[in-house]
N, C-alpha and C positions, 0 to 999 in steps of 0.2 A: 549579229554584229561581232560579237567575240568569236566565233568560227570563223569570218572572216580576215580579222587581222588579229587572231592568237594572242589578243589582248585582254583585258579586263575591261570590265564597261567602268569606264570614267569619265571626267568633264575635264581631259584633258586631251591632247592628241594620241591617239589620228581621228578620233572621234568628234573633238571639238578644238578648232585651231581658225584665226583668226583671217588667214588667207582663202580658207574654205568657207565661205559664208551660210551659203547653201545650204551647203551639204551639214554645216554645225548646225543650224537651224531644225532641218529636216530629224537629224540624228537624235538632237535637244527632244522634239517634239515626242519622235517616237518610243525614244528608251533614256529620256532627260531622268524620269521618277527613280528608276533602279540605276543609276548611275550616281544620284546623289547618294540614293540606298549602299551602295558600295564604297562609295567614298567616305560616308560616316562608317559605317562596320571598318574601315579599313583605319582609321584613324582611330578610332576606340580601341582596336586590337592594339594601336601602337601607342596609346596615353595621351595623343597627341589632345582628345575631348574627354568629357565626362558622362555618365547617364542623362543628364539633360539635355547635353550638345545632341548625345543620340537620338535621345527621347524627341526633342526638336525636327532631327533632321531629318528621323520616319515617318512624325506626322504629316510635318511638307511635302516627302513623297507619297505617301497615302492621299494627297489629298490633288497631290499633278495626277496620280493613276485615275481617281475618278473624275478629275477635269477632262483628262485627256478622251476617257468611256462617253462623257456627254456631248464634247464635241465630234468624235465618230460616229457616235451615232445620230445625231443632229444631222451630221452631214450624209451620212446613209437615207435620212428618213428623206434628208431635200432631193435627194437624186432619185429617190422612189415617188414621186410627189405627194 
């Protein structure tokens, strides 16, 4: 996604934008976890949080990567029966 529009993954446009529903949904699902992940490193680099806010905001994503792994795979095993 970032090779594609030379941007950073974040939860902001062109990635996530509110006329594109879809497609912010789809984006959310697939690279939602490392996007929050970039937007706290990005905000910690700038004071804007603390080690908590961080500490917070990677557990959250640590924990969208393995939701996201269970429903892949969930949905892998249904389409194999």
């Amino acid at each position: 996604m970032e090779l594609i529009w030379s941007r950073r993954l974040s939860l902001q446009a062109p990635f996530v934008a509110p006329g594109h529903l879809l497609r912010s949904l789809a984006a959310s699902a697939a690279a939602g976890s490392f996007m929050l992940a970039n937007d706290a490193l990005g905000a910690f680099h700038a004071g804007r949080i603390g080690w908590a806010g961080l500490s917070i905001s990677l557990a959250i994503s640590g924990v969208w990567v393995l939701a996201t792994g269970i429903v892949v795979a969930e949905f892998a095993l249904g389409l194999t029966g």
